[in-house]
PyMOL Python script that loads the backbone (N, CA, C, O; Angstrom):
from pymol import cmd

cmd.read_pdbstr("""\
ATOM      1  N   UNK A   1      -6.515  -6.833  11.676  1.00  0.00           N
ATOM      2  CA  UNK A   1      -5.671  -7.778  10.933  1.00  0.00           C
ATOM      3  C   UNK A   1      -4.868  -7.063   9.847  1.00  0.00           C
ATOM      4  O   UNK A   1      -3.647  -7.210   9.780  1.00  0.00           O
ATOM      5  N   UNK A   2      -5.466  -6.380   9.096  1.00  0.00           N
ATOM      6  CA  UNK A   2      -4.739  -5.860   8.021  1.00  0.00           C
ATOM      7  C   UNK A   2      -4.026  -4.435   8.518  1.00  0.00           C
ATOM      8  O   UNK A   2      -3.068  -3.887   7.972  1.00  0.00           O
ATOM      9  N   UNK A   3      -4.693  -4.019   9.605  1.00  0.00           N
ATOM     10  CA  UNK A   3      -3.773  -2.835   9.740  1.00  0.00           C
ATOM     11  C   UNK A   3      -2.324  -2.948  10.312  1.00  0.00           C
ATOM     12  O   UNK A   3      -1.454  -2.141   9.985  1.00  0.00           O
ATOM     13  N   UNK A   4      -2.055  -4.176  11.345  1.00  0.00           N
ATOM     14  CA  UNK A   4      -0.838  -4.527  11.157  1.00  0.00           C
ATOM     15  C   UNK A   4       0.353  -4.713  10.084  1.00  0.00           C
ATOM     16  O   UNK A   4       1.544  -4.401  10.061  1.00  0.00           O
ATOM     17  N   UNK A   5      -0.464  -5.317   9.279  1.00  0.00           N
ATOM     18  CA  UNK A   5       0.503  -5.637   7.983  1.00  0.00           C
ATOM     19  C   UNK A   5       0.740  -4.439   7.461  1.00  0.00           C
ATOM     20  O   UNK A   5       1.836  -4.377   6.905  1.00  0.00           O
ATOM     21  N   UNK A   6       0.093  -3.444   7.438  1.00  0.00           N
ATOM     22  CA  UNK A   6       0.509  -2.353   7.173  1.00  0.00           C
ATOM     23  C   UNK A   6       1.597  -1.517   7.891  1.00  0.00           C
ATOM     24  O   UNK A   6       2.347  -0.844   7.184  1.00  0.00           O
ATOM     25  N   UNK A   7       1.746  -1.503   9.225  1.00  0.00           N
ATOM     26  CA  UNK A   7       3.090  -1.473   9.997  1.00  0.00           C
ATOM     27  C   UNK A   7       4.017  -2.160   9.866  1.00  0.00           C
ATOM     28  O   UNK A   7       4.475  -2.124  11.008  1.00  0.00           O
ATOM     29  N   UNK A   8       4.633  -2.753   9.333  1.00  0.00           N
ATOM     30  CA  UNK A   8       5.383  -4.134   9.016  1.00  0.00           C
ATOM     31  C   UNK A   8       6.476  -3.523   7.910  1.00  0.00           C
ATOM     32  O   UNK A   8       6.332  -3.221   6.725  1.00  0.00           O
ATOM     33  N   UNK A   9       7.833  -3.461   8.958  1.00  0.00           N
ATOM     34  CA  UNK A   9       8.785  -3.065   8.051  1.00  0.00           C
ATOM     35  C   UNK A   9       8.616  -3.493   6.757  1.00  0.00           C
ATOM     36  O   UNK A   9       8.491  -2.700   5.824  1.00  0.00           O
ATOM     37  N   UNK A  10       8.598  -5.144   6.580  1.00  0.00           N
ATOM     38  CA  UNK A  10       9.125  -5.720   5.153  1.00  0.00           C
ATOM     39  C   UNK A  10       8.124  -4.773   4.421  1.00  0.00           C
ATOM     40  O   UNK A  10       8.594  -3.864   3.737  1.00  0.00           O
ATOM     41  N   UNK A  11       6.896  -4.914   4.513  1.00  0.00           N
ATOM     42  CA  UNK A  11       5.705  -4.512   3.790  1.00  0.00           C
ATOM     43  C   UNK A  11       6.190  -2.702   3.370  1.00  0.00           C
ATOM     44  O   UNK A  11       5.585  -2.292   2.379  1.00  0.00           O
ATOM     45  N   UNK A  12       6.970  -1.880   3.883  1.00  0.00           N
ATOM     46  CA  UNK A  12       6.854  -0.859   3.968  1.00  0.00           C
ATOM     47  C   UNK A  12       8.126  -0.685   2.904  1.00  0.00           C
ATOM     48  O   UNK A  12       8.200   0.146   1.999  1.00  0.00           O
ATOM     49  N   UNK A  13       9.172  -1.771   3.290  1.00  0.00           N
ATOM     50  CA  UNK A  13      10.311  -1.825   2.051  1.00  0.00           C
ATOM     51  C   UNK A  13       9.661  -2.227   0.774  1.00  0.00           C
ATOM     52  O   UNK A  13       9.984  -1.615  -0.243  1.00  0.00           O
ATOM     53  N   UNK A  14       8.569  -3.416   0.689  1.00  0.00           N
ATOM     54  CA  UNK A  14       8.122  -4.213  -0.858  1.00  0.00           C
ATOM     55  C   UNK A  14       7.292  -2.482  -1.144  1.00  0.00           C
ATOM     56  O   UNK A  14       7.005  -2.240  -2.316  1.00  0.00           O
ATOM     57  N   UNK A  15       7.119  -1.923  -0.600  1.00  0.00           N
ATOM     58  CA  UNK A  15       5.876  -0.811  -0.878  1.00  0.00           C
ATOM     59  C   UNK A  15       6.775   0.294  -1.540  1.00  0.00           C
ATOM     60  O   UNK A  15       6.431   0.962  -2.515  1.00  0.00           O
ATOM     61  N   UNK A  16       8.019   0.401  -0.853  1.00  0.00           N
ATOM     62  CA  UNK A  16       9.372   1.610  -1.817  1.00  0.00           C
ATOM     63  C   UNK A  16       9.704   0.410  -2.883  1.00  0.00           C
ATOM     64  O   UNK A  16       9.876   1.094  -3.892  1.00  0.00           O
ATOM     65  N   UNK A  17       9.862  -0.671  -3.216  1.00  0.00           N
ATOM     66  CA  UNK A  17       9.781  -1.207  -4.430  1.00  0.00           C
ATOM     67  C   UNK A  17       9.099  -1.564  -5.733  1.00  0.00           C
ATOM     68  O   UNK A  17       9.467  -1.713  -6.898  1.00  0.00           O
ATOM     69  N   UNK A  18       7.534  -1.670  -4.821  1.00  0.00           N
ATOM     70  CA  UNK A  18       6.997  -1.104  -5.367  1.00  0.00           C
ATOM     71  C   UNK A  18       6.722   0.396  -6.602  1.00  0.00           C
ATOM     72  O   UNK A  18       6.374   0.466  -7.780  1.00  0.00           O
ATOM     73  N   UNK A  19       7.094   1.383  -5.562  1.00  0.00           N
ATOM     74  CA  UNK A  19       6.669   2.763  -5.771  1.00  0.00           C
ATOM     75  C   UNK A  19       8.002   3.173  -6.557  1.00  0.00           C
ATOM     76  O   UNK A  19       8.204   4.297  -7.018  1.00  0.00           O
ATOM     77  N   UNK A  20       8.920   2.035  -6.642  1.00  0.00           N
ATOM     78  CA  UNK A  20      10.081   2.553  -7.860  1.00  0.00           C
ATOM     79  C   UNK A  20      10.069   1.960  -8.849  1.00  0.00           C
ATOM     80  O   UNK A  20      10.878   2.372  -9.680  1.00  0.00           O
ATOM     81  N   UNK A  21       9.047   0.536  -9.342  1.00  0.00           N
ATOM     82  CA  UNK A  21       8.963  -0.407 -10.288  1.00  0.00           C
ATOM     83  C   UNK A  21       8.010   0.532 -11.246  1.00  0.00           C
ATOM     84  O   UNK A  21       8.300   0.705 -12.430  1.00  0.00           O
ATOM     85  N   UNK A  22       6.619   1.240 -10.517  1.00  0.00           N
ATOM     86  CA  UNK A  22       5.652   1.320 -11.153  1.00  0.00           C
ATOM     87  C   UNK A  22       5.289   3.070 -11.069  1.00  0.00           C
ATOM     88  O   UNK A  22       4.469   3.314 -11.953  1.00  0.00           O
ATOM     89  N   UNK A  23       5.542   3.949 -10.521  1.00  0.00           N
ATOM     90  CA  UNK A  23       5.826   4.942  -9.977  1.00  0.00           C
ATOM     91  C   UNK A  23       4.653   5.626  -8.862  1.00  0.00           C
ATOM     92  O   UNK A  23       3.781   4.876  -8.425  1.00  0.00           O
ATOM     93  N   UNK A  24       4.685   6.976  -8.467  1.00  0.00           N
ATOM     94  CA  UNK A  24       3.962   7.399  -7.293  1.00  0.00           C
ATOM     95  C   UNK A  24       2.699   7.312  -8.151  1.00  0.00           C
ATOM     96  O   UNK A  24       1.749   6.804  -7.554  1.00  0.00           O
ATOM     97  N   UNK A  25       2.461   7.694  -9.435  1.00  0.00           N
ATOM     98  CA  UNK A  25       1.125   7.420  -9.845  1.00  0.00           C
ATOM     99  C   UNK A  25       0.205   5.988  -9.335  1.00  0.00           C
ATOM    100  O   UNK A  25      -0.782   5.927  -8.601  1.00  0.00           O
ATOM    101  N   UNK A  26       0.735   5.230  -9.828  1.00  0.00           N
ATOM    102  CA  UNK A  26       0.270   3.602  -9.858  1.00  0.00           C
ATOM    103  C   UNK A  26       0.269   3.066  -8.066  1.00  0.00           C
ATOM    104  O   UNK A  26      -0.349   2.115  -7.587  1.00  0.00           O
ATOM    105  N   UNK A  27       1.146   4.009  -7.384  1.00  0.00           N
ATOM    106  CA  UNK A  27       1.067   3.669  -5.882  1.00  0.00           C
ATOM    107  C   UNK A  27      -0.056   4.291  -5.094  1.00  0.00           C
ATOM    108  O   UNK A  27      -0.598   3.677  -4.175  1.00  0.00           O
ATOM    109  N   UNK A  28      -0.394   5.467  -5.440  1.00  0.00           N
ATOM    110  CA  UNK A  28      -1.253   6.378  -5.373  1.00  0.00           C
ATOM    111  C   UNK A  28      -2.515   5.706  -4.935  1.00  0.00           C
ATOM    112  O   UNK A  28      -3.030   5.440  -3.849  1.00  0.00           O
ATOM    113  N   UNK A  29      -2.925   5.470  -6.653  1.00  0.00           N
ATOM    114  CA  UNK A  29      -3.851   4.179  -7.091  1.00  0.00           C
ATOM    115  C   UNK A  29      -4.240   3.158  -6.190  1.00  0.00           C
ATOM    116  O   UNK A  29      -5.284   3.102  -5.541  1.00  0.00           O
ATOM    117  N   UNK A  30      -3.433   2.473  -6.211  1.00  0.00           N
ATOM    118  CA  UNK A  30      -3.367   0.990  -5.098  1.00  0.00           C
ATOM    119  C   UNK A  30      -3.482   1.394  -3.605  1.00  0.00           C
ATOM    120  O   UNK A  30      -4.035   0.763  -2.704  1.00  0.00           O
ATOM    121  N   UNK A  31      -2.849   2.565  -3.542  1.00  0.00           N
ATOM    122  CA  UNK A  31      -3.069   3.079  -1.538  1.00  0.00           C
ATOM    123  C   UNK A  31      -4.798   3.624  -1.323  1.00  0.00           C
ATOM    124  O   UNK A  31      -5.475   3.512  -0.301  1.00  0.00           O
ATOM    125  N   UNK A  32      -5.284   4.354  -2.922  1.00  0.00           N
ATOM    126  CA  UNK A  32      -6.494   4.387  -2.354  1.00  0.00           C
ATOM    127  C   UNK A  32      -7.727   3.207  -2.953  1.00  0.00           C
ATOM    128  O   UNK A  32      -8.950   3.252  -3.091  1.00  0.00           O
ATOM    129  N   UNK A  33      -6.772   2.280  -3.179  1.00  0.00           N
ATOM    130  CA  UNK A  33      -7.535   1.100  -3.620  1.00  0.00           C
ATOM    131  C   UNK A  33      -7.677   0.216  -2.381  1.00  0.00           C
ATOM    132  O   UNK A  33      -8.805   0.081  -1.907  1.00  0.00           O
ATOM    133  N   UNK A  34      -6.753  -0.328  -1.879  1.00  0.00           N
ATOM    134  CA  UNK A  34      -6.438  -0.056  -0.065  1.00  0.00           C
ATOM    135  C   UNK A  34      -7.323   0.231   1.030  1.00  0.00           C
ATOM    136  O   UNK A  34      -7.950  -0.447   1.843  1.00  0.00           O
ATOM    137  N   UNK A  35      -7.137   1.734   0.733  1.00  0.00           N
ATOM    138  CA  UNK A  35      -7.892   2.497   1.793  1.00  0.00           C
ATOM    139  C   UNK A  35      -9.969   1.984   1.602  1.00  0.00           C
ATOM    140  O   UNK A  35     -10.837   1.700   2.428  1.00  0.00           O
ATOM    141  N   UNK A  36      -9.953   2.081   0.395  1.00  0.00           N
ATOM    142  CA  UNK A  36     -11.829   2.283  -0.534  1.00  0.00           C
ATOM    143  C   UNK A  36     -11.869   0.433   0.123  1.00  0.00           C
ATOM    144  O   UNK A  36     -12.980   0.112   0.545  1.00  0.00           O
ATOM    145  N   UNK A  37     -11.088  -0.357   0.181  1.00  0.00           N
ATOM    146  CA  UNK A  37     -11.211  -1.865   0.554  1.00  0.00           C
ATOM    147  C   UNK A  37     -11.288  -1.731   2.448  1.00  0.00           C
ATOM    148  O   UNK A  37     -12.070  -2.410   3.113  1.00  0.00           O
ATOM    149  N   UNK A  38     -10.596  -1.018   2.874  1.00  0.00           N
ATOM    150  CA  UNK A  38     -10.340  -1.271   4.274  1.00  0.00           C
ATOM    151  C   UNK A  38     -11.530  -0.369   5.203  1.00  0.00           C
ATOM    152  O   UNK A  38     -11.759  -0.544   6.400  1.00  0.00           O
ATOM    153  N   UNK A  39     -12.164   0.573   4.348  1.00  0.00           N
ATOM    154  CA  UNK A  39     -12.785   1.828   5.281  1.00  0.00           C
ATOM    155  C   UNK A  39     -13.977   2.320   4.838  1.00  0.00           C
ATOM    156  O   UNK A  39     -14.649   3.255   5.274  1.00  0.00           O
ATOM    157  N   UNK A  40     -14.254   1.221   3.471  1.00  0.00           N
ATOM    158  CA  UNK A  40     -15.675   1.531   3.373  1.00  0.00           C
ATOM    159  C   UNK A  40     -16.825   0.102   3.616  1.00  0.00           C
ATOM    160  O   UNK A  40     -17.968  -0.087   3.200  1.00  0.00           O
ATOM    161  N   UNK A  41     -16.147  -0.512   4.252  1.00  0.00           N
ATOM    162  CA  UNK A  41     -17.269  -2.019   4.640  1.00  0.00           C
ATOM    163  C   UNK A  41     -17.452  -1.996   6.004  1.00  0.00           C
ATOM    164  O   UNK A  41     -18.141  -2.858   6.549  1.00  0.00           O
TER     165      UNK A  41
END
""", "prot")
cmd.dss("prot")
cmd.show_as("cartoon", "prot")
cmd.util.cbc("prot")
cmd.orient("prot")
């Protein structure tokens, strides 16, 4: 389920808007906040 949404143009554009609002630090963050949610349960 969620790994789709992760392929998902829009999601991949809000994610470069992201990563220009808040910068690669704070994206960083959240991708392995992400990952620690999706790959350790």
């Amino acid at each position: 389920m969620m790994t789709v949404f992760f392929y998902d143009a829009d999601v991949t554009k809000a994610w470069c808007c992201i990563s220009n609002k808040y910068g690669s630090v704070s994206l960083l963050m959240i991708g392995w906040l992400m990952y620690i949610e999706l790959y350790t349960k």
